[in-house]
VONU-732047 format. One record per residue: residue in one letter; x, y, z of N, C-alpha, C in turn. Coordinates in Angstrom, 2 decimals. Layout:
REM residues N
{res = A&neast = X&nnorth = Y&nup = Z&caeast = X&canorth = Y&caup = Z&ceast = X&cnorth = Y&cup = Z} $
...
REM end
This chain:
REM residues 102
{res = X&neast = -39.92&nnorth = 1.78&nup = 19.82&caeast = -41.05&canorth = 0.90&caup = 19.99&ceast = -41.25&cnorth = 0.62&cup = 21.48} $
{res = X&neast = -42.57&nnorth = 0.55&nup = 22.20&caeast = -42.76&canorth = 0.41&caup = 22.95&ceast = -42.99&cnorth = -0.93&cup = 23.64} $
{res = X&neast = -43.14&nnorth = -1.22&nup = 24.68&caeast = -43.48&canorth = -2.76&caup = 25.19&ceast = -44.64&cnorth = -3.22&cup = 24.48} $
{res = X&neast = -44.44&nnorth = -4.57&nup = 24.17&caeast = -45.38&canorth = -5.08&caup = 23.58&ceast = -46.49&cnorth = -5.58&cup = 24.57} $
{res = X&neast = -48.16&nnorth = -4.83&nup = 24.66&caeast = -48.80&canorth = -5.63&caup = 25.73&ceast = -49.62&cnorth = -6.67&cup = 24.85} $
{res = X&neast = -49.61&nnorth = -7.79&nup = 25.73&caeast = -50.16&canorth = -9.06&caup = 25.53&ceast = -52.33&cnorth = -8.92&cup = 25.72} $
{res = X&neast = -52.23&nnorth = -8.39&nup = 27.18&caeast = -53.47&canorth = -8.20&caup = 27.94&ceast = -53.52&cnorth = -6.47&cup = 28.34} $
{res = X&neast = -54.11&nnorth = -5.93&nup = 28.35&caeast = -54.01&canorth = -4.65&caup = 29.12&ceast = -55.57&cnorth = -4.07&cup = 30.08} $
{res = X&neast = -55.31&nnorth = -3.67&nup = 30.94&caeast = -56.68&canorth = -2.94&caup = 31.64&ceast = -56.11&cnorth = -2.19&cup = 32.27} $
{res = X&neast = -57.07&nnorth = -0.91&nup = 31.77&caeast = -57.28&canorth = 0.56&caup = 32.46&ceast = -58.07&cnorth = 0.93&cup = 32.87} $
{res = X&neast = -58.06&nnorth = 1.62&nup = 34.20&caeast = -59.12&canorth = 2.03&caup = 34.92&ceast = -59.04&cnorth = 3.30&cup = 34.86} $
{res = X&neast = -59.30&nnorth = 4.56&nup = 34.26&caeast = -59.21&canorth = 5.68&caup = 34.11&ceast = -60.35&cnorth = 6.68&cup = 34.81} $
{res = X&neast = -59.75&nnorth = 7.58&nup = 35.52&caeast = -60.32&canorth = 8.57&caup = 36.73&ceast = -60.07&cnorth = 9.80&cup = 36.14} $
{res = X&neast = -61.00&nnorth = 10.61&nup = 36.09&caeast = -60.46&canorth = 12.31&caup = 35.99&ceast = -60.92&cnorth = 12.94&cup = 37.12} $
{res = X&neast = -59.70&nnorth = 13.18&nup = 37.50&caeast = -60.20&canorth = 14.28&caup = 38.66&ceast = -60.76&cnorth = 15.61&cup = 38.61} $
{res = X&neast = -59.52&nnorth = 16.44&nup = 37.71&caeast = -60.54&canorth = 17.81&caup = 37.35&ceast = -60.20&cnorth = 17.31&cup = 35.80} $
{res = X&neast = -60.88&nnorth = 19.01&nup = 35.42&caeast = -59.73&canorth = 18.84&caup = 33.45&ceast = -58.20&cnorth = 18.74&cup = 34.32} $
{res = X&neast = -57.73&nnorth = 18.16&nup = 33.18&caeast = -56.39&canorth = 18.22&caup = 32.74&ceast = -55.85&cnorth = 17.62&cup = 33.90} $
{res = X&neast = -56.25&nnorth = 16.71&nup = 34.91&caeast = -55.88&canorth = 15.85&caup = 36.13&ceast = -55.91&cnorth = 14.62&cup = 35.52} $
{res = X&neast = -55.40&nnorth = 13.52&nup = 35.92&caeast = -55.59&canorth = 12.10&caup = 35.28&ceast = -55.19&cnorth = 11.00&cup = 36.25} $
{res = X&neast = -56.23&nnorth = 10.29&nup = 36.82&caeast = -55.79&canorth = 9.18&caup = 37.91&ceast = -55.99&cnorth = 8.04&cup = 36.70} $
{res = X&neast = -55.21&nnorth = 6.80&nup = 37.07&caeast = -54.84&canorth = 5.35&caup = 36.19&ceast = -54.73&cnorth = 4.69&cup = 36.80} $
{res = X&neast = -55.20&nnorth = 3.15&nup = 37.03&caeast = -55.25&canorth = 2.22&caup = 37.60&ceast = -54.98&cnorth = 0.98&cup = 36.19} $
{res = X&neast = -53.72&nnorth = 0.79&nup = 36.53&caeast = -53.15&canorth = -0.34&caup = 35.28&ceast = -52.86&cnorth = -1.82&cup = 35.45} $
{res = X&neast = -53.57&nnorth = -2.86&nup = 35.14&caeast = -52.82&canorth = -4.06&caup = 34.86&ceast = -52.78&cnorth = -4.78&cup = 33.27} $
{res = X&neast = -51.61&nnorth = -5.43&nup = 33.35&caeast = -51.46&canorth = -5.55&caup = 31.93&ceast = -50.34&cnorth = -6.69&cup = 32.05} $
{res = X&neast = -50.56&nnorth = -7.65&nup = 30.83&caeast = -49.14&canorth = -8.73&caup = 30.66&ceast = -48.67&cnorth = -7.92&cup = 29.59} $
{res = X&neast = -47.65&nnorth = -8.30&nup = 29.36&caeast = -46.43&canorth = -7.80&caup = 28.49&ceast = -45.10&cnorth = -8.62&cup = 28.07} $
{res = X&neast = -44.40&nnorth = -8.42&nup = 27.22&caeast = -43.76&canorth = -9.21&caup = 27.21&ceast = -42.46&cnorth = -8.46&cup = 27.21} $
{res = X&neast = -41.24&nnorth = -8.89&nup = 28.02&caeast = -39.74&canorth = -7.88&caup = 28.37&ceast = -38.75&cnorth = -8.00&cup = 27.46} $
{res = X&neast = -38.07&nnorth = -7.63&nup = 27.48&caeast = -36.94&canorth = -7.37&caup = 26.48&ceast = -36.03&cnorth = -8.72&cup = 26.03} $
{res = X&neast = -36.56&nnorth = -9.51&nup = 27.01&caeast = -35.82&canorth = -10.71&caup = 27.57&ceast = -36.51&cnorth = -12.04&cup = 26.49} $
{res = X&neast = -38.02&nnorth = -11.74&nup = 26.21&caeast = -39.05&canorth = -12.69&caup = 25.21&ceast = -39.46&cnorth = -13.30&cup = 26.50} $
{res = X&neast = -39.78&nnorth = -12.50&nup = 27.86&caeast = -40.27&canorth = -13.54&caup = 29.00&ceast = -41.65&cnorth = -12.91&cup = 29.03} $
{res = X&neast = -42.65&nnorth = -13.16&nup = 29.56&caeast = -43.77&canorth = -12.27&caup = 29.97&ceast = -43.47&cnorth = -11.99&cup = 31.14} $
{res = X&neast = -44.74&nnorth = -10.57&nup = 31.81&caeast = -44.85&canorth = -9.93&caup = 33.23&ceast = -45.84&cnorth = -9.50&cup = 32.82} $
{res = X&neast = -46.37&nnorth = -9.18&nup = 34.16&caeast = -47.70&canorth = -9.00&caup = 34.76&ceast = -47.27&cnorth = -7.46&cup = 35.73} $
{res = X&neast = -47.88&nnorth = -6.26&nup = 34.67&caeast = -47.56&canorth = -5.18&caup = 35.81&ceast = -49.05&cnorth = -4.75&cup = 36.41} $
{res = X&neast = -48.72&nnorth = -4.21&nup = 37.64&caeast = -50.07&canorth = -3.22&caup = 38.43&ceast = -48.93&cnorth = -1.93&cup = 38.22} $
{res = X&neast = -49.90&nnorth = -0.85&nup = 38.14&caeast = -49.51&canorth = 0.52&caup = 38.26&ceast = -50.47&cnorth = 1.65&cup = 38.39} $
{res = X&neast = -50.19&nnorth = 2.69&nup = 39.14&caeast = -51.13&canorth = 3.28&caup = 39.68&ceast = -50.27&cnorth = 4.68&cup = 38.77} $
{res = X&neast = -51.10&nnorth = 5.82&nup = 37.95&caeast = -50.74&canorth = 6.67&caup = 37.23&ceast = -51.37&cnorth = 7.98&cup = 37.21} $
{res = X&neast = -50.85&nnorth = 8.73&nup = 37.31&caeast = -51.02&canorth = 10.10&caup = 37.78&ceast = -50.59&cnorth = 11.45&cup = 36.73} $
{res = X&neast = -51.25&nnorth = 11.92&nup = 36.53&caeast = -50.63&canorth = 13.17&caup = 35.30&ceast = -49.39&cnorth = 14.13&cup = 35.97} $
{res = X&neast = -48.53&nnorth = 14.32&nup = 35.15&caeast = -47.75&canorth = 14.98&caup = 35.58&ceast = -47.74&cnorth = 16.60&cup = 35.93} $
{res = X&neast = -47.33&nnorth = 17.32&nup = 36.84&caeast = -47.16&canorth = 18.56&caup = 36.93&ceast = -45.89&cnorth = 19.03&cup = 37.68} $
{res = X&neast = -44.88&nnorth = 18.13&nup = 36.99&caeast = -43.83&canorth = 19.06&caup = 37.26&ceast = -43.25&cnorth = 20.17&cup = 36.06} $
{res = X&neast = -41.96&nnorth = 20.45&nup = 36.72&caeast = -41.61&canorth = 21.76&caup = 35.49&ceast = -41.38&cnorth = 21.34&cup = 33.97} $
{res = X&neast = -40.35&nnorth = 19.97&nup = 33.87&caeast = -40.64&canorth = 19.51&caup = 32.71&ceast = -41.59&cnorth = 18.19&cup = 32.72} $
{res = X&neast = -42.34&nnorth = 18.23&nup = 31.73&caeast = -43.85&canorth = 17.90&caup = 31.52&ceast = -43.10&cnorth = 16.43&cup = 30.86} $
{res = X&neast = -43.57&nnorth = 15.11&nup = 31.66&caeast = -43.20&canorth = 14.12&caup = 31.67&ceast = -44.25&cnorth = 12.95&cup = 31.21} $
{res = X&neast = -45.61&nnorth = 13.95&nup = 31.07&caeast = -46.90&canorth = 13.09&caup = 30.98&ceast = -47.39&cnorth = 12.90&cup = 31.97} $
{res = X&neast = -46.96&nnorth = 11.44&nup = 32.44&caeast = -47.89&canorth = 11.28&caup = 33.51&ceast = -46.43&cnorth = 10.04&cup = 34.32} $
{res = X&neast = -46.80&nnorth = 9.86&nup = 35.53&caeast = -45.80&canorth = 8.73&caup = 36.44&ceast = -46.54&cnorth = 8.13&cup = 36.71} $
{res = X&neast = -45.55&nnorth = 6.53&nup = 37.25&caeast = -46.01&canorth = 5.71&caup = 37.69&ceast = -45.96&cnorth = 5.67&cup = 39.41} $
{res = X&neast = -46.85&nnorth = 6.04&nup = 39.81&caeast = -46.43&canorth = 6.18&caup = 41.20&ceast = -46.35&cnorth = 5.29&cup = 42.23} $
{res = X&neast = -46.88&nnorth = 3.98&nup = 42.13&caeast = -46.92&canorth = 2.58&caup = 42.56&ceast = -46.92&cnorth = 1.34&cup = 41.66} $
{res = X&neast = -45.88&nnorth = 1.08&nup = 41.26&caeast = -45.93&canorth = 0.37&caup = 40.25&ceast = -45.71&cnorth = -1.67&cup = 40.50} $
{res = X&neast = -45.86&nnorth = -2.64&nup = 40.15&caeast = -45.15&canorth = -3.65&caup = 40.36&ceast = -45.02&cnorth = -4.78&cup = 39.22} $
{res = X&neast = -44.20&nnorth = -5.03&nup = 38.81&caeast = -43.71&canorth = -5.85&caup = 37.68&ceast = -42.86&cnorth = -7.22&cup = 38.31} $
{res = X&neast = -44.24&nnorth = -8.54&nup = 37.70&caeast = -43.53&canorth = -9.87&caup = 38.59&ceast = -43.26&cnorth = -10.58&cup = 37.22} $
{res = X&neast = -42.32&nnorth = -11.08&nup = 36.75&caeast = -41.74&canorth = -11.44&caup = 35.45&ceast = -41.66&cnorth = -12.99&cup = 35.73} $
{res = X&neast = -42.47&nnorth = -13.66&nup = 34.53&caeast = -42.76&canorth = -15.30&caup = 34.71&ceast = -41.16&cnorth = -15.55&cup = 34.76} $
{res = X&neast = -41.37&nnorth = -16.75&nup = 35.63&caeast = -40.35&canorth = -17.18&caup = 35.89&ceast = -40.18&cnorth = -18.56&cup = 36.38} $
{res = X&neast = -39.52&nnorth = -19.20&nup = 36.69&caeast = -39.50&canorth = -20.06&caup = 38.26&ceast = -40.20&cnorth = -19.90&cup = 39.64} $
{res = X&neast = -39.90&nnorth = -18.73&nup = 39.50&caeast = -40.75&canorth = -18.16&caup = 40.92&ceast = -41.80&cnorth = -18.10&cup = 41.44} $
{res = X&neast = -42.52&nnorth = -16.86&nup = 39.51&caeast = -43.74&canorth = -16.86&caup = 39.50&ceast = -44.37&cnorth = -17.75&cup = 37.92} $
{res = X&neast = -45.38&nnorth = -18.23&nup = 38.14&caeast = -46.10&canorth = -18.85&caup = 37.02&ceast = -46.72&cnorth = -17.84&cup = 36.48} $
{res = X&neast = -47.61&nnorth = -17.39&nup = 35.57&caeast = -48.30&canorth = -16.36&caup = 35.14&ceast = -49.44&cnorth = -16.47&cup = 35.94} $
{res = X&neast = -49.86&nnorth = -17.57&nup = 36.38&caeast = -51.51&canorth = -17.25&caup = 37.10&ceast = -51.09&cnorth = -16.96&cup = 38.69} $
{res = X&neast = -49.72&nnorth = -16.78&nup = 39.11&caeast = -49.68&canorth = -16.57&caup = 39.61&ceast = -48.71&cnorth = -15.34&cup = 40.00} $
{res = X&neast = -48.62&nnorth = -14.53&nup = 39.24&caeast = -47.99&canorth = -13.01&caup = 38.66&ceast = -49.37&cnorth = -12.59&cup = 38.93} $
{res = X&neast = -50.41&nnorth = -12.60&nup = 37.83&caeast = -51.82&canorth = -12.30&caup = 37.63&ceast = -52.21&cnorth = -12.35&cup = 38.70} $
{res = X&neast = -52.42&nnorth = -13.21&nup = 39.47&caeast = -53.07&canorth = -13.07&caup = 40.93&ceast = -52.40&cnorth = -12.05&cup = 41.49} $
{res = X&neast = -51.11&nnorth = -12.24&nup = 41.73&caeast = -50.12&canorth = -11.15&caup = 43.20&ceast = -50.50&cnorth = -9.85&cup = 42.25} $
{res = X&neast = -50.96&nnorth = -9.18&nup = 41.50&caeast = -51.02&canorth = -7.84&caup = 40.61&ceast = -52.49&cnorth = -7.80&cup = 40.78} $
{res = X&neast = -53.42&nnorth = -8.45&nup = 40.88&caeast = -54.47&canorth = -8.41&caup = 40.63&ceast = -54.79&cnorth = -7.48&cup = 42.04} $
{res = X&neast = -54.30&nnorth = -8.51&nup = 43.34&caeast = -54.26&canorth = -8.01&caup = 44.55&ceast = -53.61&cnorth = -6.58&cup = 45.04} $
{res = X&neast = -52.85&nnorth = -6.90&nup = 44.66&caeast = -51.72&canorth = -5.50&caup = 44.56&ceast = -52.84&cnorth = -3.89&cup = 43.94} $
{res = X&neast = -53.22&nnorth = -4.07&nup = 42.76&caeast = -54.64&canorth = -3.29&caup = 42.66&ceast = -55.27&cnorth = -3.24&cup = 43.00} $
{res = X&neast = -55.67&nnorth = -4.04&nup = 43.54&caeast = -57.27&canorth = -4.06&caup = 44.35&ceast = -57.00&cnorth = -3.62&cup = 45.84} $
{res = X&neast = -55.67&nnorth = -3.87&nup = 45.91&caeast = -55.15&canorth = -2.59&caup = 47.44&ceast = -55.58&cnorth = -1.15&cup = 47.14} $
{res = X&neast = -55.10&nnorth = -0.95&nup = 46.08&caeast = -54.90&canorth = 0.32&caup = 45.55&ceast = -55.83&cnorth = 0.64&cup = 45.36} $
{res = X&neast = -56.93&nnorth = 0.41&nup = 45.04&caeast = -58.12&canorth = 0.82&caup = 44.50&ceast = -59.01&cnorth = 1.31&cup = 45.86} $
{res = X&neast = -58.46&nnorth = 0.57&nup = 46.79&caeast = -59.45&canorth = 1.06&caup = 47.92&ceast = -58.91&cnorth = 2.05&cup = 48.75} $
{res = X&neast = -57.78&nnorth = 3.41&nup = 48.22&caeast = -57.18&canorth = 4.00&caup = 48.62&ceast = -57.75&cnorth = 5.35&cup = 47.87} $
{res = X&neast = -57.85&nnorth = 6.53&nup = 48.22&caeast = -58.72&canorth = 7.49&caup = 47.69&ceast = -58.50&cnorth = 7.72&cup = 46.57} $
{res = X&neast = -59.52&nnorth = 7.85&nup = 45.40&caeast = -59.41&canorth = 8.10&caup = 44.34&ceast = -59.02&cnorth = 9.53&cup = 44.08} $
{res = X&neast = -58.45&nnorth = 10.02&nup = 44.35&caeast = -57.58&canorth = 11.45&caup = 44.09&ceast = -56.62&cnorth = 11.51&cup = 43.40} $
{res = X&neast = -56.46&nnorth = 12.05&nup = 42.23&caeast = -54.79&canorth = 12.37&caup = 41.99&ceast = -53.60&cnorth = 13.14&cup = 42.83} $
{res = X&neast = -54.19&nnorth = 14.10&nup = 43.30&caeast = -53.42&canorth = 14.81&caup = 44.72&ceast = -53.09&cnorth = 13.83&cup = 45.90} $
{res = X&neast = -53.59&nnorth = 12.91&nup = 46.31&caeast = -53.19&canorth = 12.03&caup = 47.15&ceast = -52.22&cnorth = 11.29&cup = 46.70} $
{res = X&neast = -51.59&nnorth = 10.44&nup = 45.57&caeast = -51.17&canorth = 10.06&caup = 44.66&ceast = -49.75&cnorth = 10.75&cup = 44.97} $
{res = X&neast = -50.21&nnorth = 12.02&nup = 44.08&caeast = -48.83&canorth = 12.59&caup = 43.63&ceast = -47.51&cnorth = 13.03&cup = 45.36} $
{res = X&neast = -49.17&nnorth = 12.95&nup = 46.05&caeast = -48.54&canorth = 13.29&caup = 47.23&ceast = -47.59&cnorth = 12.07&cup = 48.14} $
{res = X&neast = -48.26&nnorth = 10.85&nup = 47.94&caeast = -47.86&canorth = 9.91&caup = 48.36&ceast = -46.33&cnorth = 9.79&cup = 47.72} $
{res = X&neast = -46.51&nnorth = 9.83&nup = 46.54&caeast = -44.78&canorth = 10.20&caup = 45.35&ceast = -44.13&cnorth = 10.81&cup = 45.86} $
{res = X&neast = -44.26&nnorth = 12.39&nup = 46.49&caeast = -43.16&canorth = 12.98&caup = 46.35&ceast = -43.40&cnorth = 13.84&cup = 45.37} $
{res = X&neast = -44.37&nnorth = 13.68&nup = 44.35&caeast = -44.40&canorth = 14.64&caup = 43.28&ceast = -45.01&cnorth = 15.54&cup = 43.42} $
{res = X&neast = -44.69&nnorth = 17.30&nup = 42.49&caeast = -45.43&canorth = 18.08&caup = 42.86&ceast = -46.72&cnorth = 18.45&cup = 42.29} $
{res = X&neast = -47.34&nnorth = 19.05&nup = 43.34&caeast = -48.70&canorth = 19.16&caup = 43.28&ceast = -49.28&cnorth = 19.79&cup = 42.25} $
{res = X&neast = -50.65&nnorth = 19.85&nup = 41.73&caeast = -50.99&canorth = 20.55&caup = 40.89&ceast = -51.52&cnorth = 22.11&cup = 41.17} $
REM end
């Protein structure tokens, strides 16, 4: 079973066929019964074994003491909206990773 999401938003990009840019925020709740608030930036995979797709910038702020949820939600909100103004390419992406190219 997978994480349970609470909230989710996807921003979904195709670059060519069979390319896939993702722009993710979402609450969830951890293994722990705490909530988090992830941003993640997602990319289709093309390495040798076929993994789907990675997370290539990811950030997970888990309510806490630290953070309140509106204020998880905010620091993720921002955290995307960095990201978003960074080229919409999947090749830039995978490149920024480390991962290989298509």
């Amino acid at each position: 079973m997978g994480t349970p999401i609470i909230l989710g938003l996807n921003v979904v990009e195709h670059a060519d066929e069979g390319d896939r840019l993702e722009f993710l925020l979402q609450v969830v709740w951890t293994d722990l019964g705490r909530l988090a608030v992830d941003a993640a930036v997602n990319v289709a995979c093309w390495c040798r074994t076929d993994h789907a797709t990675h997370d290539v910038d990811a950030l997970t702020l888990v309510v806490s003491e630290d953070f309140s949820l509106p204020e998880a939600f905010s620091a993720a909100v921002a955290h995307l909206t960095g990201r978003l103004a960074e080229p919409r390419d999947a090749d830039h992406w995978r490149a920024k990773a480390g991962l290989p190219p298509r």
